[in-house]
N, C-alpha and C positions, 0 to 999 in steps of 0.2 A: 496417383501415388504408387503405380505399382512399378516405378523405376527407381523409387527410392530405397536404398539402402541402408537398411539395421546395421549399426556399427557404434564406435565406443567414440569419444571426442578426440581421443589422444592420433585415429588413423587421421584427421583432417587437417591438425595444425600439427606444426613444429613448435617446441617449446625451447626459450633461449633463459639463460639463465645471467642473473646479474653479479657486481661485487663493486667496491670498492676500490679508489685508488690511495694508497698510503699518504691519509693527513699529515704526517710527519716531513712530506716528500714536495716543497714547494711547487718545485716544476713542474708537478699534475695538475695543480689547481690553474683556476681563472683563466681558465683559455678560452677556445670558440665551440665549443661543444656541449653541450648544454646535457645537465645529468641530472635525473629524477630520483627521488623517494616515493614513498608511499606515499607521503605527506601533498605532494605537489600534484595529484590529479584527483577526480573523484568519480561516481558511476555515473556521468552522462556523456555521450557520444561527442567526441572530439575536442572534450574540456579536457584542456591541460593549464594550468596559474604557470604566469611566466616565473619561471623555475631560478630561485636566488643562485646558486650554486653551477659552476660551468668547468670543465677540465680539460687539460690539450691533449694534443695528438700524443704524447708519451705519456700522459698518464691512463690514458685509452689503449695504449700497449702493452705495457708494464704494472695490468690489474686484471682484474679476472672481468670488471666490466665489459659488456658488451654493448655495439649500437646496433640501433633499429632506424630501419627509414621510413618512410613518413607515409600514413596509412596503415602501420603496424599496429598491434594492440599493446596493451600492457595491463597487467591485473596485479592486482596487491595479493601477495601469497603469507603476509605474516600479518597479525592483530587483526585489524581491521581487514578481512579478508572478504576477496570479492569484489574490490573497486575495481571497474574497467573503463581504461580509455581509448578510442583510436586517434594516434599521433596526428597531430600536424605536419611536424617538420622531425626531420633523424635527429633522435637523440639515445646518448648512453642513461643508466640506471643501475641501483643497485641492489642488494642482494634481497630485497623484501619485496621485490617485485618480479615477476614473470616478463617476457617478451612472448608473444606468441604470432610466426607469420602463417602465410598459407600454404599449404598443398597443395600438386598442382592438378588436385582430384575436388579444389574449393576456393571459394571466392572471400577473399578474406572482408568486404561489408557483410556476406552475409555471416560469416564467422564470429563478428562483434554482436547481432542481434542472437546469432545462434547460443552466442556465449551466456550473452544478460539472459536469456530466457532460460538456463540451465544455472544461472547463479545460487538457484536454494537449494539443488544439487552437489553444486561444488561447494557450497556451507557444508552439508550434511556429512563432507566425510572430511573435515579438519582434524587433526591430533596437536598433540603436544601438553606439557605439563605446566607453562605458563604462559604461553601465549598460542591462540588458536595460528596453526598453520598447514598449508597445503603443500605438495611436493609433485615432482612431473608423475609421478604414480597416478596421483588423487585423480589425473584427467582420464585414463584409460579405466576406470570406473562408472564415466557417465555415456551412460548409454543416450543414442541420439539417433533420426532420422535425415540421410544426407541424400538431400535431389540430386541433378545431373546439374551441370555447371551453370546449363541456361536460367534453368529454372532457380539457380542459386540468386542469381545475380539480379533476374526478373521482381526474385522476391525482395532481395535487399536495394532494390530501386525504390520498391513501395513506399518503403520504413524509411529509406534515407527523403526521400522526397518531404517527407513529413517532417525527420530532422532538419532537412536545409532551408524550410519554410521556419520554424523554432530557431534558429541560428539567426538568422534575417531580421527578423523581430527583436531577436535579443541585442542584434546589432545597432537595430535603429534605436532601442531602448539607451545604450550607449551612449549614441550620438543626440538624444533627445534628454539628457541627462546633464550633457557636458551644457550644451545649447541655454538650457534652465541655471545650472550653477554659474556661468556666463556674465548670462542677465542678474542674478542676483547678487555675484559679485560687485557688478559695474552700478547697479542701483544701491546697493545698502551697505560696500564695506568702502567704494572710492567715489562714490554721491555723482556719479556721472549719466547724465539720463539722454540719450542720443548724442553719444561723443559732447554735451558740454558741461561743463563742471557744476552742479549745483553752488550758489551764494549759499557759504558758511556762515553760521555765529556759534562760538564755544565747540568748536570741532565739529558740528553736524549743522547737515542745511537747515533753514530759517521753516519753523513750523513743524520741525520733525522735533522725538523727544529719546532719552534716551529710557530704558525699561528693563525689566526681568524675561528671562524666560517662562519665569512661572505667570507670566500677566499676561501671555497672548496664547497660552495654550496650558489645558489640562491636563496631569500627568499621572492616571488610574494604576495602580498597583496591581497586577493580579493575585489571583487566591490561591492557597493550596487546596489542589483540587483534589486532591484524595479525599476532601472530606467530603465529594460529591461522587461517590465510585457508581459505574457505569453498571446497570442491568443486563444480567446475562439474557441474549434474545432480545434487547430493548435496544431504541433508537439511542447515538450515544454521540457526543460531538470528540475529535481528537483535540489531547490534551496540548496548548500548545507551548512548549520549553525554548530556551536558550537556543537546544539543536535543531526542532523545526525550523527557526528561524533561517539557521543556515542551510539548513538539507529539505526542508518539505514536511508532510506526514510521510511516514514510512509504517512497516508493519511495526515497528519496534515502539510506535509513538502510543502513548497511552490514551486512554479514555475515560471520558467523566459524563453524569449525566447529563441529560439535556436540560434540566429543571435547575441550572446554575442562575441565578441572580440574573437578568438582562445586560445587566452594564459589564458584567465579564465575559461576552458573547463577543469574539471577534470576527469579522468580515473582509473579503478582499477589497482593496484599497485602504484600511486602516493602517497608522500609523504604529509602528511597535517598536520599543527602545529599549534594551536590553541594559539594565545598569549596574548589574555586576558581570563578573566573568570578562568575557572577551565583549566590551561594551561597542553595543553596533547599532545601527537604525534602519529599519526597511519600510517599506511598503508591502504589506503581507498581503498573496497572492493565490495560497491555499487551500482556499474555501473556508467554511465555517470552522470557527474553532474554540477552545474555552483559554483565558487568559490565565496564567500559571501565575506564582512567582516569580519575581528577578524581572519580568517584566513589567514597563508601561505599558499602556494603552494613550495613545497623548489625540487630545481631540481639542477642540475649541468652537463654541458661539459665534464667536465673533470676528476672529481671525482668519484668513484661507489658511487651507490646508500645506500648501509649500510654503506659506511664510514661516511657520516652525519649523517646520521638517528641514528647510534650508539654516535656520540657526540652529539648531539641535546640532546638524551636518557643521554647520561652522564652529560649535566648541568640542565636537566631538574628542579632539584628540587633547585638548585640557581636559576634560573627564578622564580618559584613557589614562595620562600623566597621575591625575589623581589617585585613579583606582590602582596603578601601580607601586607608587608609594605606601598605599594602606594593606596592597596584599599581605597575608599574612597564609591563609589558605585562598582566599579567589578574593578579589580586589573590587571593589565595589564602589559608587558616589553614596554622596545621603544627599537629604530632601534640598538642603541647606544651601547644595551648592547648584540647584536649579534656581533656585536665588540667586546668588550671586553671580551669575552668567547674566552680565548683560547684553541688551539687545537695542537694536535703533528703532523706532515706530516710525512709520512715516505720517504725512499729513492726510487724511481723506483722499482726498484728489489724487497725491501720487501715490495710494494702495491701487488704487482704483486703474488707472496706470495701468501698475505695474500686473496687477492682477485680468487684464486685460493680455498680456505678452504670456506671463506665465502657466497661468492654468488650463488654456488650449495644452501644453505643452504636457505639461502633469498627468491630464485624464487622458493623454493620447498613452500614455508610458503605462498608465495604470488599465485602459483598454488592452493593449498590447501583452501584458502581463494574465489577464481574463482568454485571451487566445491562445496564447503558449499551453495552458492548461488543459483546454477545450483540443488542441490537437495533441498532447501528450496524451490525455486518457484515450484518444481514438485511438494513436498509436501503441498503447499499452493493452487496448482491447484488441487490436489485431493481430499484434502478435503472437500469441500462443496456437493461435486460427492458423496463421502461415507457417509454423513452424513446422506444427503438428500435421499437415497438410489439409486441417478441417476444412480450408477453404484457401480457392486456387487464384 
């Protein structure tokens, strides 16, 4: 450490600033240049959601937006402040976002791990009177430890090595996803089992029947868990909400005792459906947790586990339809219409099948998910080790 140098964040990067091209102004819009919000990325390394919105070469000139090429950062500087992503590919962005490249005194991988490990830093000096925000000021505030270049890049090998192992996985999760909706298209929505068509009677093959969703799987409400509040200094599980689902535990997540009921205790690889709000379905993958409201817990005896999880997935977006007609504040199903979503049963023999292709495929996805975790927390323990230069 004794070549590294005390300094402020703001000497290492360059900070670009975004804006807007005039919605009024058609010729900006829908071209090949692809434009962010905050909305479109979030805090993990080189996640960016293919981005709705795209604008051309002249609306790229004639706006205060600016592009960034691919490898560049970006961090959310308004609301939600503090999301960062490193780019895939060049693109423009607007004003509630930062661009930040590198100096040519730093290595912009390690710049993105340098940056996330200083993010409750650049939390800490937000302003504003309605919405938290940061300014290129906020960054020559945070003071920071800058190696020599080798050592920048040595370090951001490490981290990235661990992200591009998590990338991989998530990839094959992906492909291992598609591979399973596949199959269970081609078995239970067009009855075709090795390219040939199942013999029909009354619209479904002979010996299959047709059912509820509520008849092949369980669907547990959770509790409001404030009534179980968590001991200060005691063992405590995270609470888990709507937003876990989509983000993880975070520090923000709450907690409840560990003395909650058994059957609202969730685990990775449990099924969780969220049936108000933005109604979704996963496969939860972040440890132990207590089951809140808004969601299920959807389990089954008797059923595999992707046999719901695949029809759930297949009315998803008739619930969604649903909940958005009754929005009034957040848009929710009732019990009623896990009823009324029918489902196809097959016969013994073709579960048995089909459960045969499928669920190798499921606990490989649900494996792979138990990984990802196990080398994020590594990577999340080591980093403040290499930042800090604890360790070399």
């Amino acid at each position: 450490m004794n070549n590294w140098k005390e300094t402020t964040l703001d000497v290492a990067i360059e900070i670009v600033g975004g804006g807007t091209p005039k919605t009024s102004v058609d010729e900006y819009w829908n071209g090949d240049i692809s434009w962010l919000s905050v909305v479109d990325f979030n805090n993990d390394r080189r996640w960016v959601k293919k981005t709705e919105k795209t604008i051309t070469e002249i609306g790229l000139k004639n706006s205060p937006t600016k592009l960034l090429d691919a490898g560049d950062l970006i961090i959310s500087a308004r609301g939600t402040v503090g999301e960062l992503a490193q780019l895939k590919k060049s693109m423009a962005f607007n004003q509630s976002c930062y661009g930040i490249k590198a100096k040519e005194n730093s290595d912009i991988n390690f710049l993105y791990y340098l940056i996330k490990w200083k993010i409750k830093n650049i939390k800490k000096n937000v302003h504003g009177a309605v919405f938290d925000t940061i300014t290129k000021n906020t960054f020559e505030k945070i003071d920071i430890l800058l190696p020599s270049l080798p050592e920048q890049k040595e370090i951001a090998g490490v981290l990235s090595s661990l992200d591009d192992k998590i990338e991989l996985l998530r990839k094959e999760n992906e492909t291992l996803e598609k591979i399973a909706q596949t199959i269970f298209k081609e078995w239970f929505v067009d009855f075709t089992i090795n390219g040939e068509k199942l013999k029909l009677k009354n619209g479904i093959p002979e010996w299959w029947r047709v059912g509820k969703l509520t008849e092949i799987a369980d669907f547990l409400n959770g509790y409001a868990m404030q009534k179980f509040p968590a001991e200060d200094g005691v063992d405590f599980l995270p609470v888990i909400k709507i937003k876990e689902m989509n983000s993880g535990i975070t520090n923000q997540t709450d907690r409840a005792s560990k003395d909650i009921p058994e059957k609202y205790v969730v685990n990775n690889g449990d099924i969780l459906f969220s049936w108000s709000g933005s109604l979704d379905i996963d496969i939860w993958k972040h440890g132990k947790g207590a089951l809140n409201q808004h969601l299920f817990k959807v389990t089954s005896e008797k059923y595999p586990k992707w046999l719901y999880f695949y029809w759930i997935k297949f009315h998803l977006q008739g619930f969604r339809q649903i909940a958005t007609a009754k929005a009034v504040t957040m848009g929710h199903i009732q019990r009623h219409h896990l009823d009324d979503a029918k489902v196809i049963i097959p016969r013994e023999a073709h579960l048995r099948m089909a459960d045969n292709l499928i669920l190798p495929i499921f606990e490989k996805t649900i494996l792979n998910n138990s990984e990802i975790q196990t080398i994020s927390r590594f990577r999340d323990t080591l980093l403040p080790k290499l930042m800090s230069g604890e360790l070399k």
